[in-house]
Biotite code that builds the C-alpha atoms (Angstrom):
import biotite.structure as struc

atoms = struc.array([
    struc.Atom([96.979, 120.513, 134.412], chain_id="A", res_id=1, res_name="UNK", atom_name="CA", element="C"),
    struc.Atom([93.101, 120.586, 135.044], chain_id="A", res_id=2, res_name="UNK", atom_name="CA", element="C"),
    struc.Atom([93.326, 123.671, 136.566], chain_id="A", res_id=3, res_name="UNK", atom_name="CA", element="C"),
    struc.Atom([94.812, 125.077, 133.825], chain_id="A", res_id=4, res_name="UNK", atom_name="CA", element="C"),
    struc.Atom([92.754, 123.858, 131.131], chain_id="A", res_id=5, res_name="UNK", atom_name="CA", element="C"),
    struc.Atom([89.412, 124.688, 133.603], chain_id="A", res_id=6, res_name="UNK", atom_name="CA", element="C"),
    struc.Atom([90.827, 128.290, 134.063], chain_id="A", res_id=7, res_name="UNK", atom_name="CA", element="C"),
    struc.Atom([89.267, 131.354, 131.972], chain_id="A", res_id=8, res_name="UNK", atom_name="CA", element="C"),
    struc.Atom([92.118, 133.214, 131.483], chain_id="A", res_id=9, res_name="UNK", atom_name="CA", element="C"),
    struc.Atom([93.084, 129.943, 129.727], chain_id="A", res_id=10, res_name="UNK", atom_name="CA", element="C"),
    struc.Atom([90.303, 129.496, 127.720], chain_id="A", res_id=11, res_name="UNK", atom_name="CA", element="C"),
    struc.Atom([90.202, 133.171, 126.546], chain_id="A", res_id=12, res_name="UNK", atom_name="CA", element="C"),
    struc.Atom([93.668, 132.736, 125.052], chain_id="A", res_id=13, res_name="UNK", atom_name="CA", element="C"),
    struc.Atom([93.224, 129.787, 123.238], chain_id="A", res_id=14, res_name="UNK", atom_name="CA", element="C"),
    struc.Atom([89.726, 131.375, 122.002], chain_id="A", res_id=15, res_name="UNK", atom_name="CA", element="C"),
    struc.Atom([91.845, 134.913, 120.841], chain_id="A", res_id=16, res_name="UNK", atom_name="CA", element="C"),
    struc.Atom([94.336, 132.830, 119.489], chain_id="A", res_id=17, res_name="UNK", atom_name="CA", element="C"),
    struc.Atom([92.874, 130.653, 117.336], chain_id="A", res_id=18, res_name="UNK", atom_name="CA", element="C"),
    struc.Atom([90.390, 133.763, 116.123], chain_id="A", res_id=19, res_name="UNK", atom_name="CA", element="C"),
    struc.Atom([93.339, 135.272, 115.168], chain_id="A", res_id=20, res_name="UNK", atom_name="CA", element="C"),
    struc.Atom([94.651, 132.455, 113.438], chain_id="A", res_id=21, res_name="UNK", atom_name="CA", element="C"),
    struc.Atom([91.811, 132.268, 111.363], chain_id="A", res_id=22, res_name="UNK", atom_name="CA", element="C"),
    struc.Atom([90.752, 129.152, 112.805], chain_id="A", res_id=23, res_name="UNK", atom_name="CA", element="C"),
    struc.Atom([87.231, 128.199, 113.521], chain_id="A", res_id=24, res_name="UNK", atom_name="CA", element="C"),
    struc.Atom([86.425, 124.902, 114.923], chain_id="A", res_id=25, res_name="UNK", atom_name="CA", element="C"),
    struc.Atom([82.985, 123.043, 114.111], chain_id="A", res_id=26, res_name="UNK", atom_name="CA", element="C"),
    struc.Atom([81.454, 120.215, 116.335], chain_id="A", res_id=27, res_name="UNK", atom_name="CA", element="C"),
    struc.Atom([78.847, 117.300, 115.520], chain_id="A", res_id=28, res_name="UNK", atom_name="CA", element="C"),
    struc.Atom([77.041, 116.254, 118.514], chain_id="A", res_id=29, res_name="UNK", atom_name="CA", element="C"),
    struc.Atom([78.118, 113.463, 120.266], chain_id="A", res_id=30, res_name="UNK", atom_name="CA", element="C"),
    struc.Atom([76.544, 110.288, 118.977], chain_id="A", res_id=31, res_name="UNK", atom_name="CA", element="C"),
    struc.Atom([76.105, 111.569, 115.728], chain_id="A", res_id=32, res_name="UNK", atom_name="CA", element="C"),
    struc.Atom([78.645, 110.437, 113.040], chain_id="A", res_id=33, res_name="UNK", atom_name="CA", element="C"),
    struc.Atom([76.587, 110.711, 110.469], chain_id="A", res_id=34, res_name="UNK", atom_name="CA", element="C"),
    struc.Atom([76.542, 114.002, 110.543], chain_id="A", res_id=35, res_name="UNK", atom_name="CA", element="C"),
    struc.Atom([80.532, 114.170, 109.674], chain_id="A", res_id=36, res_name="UNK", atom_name="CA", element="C"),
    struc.Atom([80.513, 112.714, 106.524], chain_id="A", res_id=37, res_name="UNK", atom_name="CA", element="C"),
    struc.Atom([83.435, 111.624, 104.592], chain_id="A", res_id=38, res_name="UNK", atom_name="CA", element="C"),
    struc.Atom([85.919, 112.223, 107.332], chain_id="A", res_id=39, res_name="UNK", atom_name="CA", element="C"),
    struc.Atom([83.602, 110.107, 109.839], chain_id="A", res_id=40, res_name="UNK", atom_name="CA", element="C"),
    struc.Atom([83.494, 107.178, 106.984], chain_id="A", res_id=41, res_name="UNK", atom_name="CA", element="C"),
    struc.Atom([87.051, 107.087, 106.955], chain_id="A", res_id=42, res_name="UNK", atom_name="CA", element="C"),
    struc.Atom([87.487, 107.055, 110.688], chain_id="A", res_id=43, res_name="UNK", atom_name="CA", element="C"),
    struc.Atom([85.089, 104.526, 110.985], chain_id="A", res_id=44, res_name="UNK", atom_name="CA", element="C"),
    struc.Atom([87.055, 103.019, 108.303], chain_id="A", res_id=45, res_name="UNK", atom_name="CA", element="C"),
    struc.Atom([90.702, 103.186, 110.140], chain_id="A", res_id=46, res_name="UNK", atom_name="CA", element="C"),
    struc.Atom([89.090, 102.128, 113.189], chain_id="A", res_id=47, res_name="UNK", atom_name="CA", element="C"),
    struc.Atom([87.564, 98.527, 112.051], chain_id="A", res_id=48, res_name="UNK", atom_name="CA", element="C"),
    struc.Atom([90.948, 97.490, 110.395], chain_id="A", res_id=49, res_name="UNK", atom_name="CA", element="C"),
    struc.Atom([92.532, 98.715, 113.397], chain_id="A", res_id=50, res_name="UNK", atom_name="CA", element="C"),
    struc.Atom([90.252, 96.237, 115.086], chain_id="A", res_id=51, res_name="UNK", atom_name="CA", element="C"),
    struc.Atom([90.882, 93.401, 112.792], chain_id="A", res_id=52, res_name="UNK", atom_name="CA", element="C"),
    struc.Atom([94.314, 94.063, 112.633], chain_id="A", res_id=53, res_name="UNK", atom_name="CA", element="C"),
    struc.Atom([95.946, 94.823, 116.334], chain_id="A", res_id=54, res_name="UNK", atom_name="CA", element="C"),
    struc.Atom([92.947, 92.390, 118.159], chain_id="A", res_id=55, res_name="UNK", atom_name="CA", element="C"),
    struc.Atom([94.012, 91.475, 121.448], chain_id="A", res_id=56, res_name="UNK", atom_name="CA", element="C"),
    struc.Atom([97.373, 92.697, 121.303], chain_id="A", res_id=57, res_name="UNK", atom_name="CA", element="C"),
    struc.Atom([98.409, 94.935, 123.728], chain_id="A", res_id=58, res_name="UNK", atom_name="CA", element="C"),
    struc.Atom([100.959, 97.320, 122.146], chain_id="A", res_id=59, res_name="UNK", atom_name="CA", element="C"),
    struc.Atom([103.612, 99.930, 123.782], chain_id="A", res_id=60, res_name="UNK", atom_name="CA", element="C"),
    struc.Atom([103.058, 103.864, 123.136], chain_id="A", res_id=61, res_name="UNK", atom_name="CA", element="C"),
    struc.Atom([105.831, 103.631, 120.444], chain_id="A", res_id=62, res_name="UNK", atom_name="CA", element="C"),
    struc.Atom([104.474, 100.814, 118.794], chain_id="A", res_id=63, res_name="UNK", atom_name="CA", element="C"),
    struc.Atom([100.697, 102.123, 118.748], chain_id="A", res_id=64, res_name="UNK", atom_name="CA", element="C"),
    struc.Atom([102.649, 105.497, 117.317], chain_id="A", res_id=65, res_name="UNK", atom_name="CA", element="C"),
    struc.Atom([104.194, 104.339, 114.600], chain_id="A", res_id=66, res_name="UNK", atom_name="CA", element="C"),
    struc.Atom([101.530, 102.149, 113.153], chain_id="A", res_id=67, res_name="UNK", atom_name="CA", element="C"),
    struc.Atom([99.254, 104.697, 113.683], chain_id="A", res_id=68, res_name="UNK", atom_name="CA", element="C"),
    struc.Atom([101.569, 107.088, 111.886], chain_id="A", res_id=69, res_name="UNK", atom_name="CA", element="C"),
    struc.Atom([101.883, 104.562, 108.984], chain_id="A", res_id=70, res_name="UNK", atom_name="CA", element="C"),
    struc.Atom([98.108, 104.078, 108.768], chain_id="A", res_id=71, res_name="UNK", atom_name="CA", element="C"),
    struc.Atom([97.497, 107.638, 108.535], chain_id="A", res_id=72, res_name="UNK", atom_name="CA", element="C"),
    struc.Atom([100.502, 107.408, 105.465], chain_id="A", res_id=73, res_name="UNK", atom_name="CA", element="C"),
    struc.Atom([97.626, 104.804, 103.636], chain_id="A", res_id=74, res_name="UNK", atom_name="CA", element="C"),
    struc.Atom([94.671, 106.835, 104.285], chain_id="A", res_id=75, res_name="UNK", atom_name="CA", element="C"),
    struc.Atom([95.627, 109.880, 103.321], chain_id="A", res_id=76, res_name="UNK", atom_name="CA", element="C"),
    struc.Atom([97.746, 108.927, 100.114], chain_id="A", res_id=77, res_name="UNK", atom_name="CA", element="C"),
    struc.Atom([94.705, 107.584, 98.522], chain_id="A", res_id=78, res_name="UNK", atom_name="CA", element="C"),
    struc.Atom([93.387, 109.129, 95.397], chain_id="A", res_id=79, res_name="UNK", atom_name="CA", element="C"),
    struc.Atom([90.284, 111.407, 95.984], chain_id="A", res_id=80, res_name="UNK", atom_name="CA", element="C"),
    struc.Atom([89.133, 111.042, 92.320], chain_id="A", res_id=81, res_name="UNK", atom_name="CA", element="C"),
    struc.Atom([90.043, 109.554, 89.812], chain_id="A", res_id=82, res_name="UNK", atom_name="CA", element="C"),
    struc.Atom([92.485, 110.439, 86.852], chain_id="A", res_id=83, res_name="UNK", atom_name="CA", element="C"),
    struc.Atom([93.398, 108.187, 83.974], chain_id="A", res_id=84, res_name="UNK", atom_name="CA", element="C"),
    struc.Atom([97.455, 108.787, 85.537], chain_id="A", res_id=85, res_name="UNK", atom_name="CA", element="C"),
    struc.Atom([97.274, 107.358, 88.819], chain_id="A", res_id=86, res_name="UNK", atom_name="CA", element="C"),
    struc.Atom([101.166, 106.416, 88.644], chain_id="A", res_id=87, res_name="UNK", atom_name="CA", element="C"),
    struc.Atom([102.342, 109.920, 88.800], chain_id="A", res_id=88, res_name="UNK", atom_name="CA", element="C"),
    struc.Atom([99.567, 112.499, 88.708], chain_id="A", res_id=89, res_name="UNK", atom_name="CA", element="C"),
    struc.Atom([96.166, 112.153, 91.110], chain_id="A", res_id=90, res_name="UNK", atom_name="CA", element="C"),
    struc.Atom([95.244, 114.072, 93.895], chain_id="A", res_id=91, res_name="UNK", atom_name="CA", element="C"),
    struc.Atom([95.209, 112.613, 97.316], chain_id="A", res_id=92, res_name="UNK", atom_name="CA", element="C"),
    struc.Atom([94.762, 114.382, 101.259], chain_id="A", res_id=93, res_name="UNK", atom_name="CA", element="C"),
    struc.Atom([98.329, 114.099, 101.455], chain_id="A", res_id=94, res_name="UNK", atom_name="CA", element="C"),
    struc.Atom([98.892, 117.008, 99.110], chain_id="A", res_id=95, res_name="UNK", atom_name="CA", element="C"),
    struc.Atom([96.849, 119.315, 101.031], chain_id="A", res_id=96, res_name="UNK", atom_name="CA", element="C"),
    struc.Atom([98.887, 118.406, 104.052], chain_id="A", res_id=97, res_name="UNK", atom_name="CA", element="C"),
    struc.Atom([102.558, 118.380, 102.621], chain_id="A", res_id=98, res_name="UNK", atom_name="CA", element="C"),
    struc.Atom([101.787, 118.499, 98.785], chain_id="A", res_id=99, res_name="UNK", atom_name="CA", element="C"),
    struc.Atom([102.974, 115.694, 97.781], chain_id="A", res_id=100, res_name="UNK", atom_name="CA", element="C"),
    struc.Atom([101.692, 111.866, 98.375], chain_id="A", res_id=101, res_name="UNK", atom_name="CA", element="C"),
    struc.Atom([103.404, 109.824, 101.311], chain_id="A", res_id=102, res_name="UNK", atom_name="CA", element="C"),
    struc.Atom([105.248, 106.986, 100.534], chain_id="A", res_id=103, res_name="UNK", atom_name="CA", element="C"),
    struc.Atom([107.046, 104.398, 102.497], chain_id="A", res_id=104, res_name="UNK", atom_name="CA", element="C"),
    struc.Atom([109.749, 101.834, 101.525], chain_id="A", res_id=105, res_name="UNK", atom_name="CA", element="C"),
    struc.Atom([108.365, 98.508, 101.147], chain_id="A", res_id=106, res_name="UNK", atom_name="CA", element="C"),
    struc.Atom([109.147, 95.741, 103.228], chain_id="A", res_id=107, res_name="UNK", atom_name="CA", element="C"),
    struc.Atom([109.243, 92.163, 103.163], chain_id="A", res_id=108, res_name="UNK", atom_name="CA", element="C"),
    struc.Atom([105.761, 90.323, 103.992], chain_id="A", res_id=109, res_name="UNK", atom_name="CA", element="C"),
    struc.Atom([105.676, 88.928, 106.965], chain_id="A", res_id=110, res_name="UNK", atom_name="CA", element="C"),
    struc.Atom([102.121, 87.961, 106.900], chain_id="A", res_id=111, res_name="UNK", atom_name="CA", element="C"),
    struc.Atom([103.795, 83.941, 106.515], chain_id="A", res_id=112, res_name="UNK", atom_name="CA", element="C"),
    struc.Atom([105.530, 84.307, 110.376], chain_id="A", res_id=113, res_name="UNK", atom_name="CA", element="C"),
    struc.Atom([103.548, 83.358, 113.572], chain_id="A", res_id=114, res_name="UNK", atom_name="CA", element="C"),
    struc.Atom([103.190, 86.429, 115.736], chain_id="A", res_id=115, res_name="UNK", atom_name="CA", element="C"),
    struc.Atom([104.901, 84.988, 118.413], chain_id="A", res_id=116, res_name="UNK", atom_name="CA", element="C"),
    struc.Atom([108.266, 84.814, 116.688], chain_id="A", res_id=117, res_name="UNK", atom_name="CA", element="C"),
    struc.Atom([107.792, 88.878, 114.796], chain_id="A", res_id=118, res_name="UNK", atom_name="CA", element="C"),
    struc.Atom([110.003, 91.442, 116.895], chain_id="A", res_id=119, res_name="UNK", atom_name="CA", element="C"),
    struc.Atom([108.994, 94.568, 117.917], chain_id="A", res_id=120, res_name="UNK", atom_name="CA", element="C"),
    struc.Atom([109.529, 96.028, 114.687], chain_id="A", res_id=121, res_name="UNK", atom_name="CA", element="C"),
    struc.Atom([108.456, 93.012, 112.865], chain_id="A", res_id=122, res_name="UNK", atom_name="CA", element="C"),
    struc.Atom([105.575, 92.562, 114.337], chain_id="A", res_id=123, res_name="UNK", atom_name="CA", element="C"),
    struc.Atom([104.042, 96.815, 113.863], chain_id="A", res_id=124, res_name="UNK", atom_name="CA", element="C"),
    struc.Atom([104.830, 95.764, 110.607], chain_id="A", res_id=125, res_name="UNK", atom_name="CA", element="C"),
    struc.Atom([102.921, 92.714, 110.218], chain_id="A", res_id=126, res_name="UNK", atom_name="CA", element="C"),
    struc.Atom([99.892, 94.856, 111.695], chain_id="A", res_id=127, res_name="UNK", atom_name="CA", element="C"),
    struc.Atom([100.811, 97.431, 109.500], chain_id="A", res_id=128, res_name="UNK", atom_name="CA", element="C"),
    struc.Atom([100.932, 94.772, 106.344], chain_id="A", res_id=129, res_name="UNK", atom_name="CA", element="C"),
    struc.Atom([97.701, 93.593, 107.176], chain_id="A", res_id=130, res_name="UNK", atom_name="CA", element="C"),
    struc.Atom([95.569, 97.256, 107.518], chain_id="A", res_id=131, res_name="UNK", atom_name="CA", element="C"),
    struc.Atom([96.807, 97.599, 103.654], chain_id="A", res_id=132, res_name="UNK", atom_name="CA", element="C"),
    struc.Atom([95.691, 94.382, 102.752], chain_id="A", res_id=133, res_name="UNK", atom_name="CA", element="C"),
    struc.Atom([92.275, 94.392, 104.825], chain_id="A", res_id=134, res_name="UNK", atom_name="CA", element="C"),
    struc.Atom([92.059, 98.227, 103.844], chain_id="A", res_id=135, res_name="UNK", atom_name="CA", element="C"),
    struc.Atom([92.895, 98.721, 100.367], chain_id="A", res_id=136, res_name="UNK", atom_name="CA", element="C"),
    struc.Atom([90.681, 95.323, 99.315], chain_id="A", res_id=137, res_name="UNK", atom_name="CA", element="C"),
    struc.Atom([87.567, 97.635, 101.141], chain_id="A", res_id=138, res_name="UNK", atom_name="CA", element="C"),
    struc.Atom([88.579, 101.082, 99.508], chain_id="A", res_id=139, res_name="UNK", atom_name="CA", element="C"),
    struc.Atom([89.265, 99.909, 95.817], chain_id="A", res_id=140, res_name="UNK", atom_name="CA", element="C"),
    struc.Atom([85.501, 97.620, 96.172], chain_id="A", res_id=141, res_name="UNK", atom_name="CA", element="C"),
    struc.Atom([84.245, 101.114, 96.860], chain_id="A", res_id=142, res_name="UNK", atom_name="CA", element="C"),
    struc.Atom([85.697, 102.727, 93.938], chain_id="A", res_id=143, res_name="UNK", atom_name="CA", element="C"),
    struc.Atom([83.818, 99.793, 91.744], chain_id="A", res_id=144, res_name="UNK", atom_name="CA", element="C"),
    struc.Atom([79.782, 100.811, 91.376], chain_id="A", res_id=145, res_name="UNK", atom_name="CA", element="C"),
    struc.Atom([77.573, 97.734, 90.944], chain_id="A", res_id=146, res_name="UNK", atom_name="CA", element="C"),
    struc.Atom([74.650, 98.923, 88.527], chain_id="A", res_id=147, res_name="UNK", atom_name="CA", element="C"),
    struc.Atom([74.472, 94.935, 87.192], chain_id="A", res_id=148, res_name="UNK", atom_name="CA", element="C"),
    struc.Atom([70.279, 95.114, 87.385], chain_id="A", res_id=149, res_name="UNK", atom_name="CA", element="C"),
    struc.Atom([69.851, 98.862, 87.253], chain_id="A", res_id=150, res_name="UNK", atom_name="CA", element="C"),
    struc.Atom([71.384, 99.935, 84.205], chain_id="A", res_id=151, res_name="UNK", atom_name="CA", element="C"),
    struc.Atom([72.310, 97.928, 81.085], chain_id="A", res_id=152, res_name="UNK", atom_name="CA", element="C"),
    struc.Atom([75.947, 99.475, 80.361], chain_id="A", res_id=153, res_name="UNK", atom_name="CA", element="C"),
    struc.Atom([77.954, 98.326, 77.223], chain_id="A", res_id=154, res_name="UNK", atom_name="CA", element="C"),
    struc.Atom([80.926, 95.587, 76.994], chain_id="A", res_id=155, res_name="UNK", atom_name="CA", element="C"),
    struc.Atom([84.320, 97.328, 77.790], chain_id="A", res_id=156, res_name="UNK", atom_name="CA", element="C"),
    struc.Atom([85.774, 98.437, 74.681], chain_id="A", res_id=157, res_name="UNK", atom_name="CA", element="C"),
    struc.Atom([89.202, 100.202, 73.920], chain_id="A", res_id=158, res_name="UNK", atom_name="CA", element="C"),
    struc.Atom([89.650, 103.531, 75.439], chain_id="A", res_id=159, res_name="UNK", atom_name="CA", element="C"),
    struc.Atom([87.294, 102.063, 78.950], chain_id="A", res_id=160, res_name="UNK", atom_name="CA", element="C"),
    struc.Atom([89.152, 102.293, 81.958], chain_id="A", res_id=161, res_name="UNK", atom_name="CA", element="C"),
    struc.Atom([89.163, 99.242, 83.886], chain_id="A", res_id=162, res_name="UNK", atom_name="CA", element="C"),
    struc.Atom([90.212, 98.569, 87.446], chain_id="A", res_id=163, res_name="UNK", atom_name="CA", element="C"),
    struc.Atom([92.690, 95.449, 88.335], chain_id="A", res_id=164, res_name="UNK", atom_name="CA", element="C"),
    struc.Atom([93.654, 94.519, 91.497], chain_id="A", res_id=165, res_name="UNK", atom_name="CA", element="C"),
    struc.Atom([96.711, 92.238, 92.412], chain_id="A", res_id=166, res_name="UNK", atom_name="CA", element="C"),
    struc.Atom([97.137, 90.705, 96.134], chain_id="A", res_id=167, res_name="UNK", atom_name="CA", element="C"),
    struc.Atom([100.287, 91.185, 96.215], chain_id="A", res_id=168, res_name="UNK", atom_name="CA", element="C"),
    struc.Atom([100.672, 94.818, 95.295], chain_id="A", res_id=169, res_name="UNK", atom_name="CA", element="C"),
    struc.Atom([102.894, 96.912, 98.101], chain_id="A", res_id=170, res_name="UNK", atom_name="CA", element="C"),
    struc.Atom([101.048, 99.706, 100.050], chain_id="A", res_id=171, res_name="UNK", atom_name="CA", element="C"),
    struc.Atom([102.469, 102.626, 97.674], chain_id="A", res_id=172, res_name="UNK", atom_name="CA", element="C"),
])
């Protein structure tokens, strides 16, 4: 396999390829993630809840595959702006990748039951359970600007839109 990737002839059809594809591929040096921008904020992001959330467990290729895959379902159905609709109409990643948001069925918590008694499934799940809950707390306390001692701003009135957040909400 290294010989392939490290041959030229290799190389040269990959680069012809993807040239004639269209497809042009940019690169931030190593080290550097400020230099991504959004996408590295939201890697960063993925990556601390992953932290919090898996810690020391040490999890099969399946299991690391589908809560990765379910993950990615959170991240990229969340609303890029915001729209007065957010039941049925907002725009999230997910619609430039299969036009339409993802969405999951929603299971029963599990955050109550020790680890050590969660199956396989159960316990991807749990994880799962607890990236939405660790994530979405993060996300929506971005979507909230602070200006308390900056700028005076009137009381909410009819018409404002105001943010709520419930605990319990399911990740869809």
């Amino acid at each position: 396999m290294q010989t392939l990737l490290a041959s030229q002839q290799h190389t040269d059809l990959v680069t012809h390829t993807l040239a004639d594809d269209g497809i042009q591929w940019v690169f931030i040096p190593p080290g550097s993630p400020h230099w991504g921008g959004k996408w590295e904020s939201a890697v960063r992001s993925v990556q601390l809840h992953l932290r919090r959330v898996v810690g020391t467990s040490m999890l099969i290729f399946e299991q690391m595959r589908t809560l990765l895959a379910q993950v990615s379902a959170v991240v990229n159905s969340r609303p890029l702006c915001y729209t007065p609709d957010t039941e049925v109409n907002y725009l999230s990643p997910a619609h430039f990748l299969i036009g339409r948001p993802f969405t999951t069925i929603p299971e029963a918590d599990l955050g109550h039951i020790t680890v050590g008694r969660l199956g396989y499934w159960q316990s991807i799940q749990s994880m799962y359970q607890g990236f939405w809950k660790q994530w979405h707390q993060e996300y929506l306390t971005t979507l909230q600007q602070r200006p308390k001692w900056t700028t005076s701003i009137p009381n909410i009135s009819i018409g404002d839109v105001a943010l709520f957040k419930e605990s319990n909400s399911p990740p869809d």
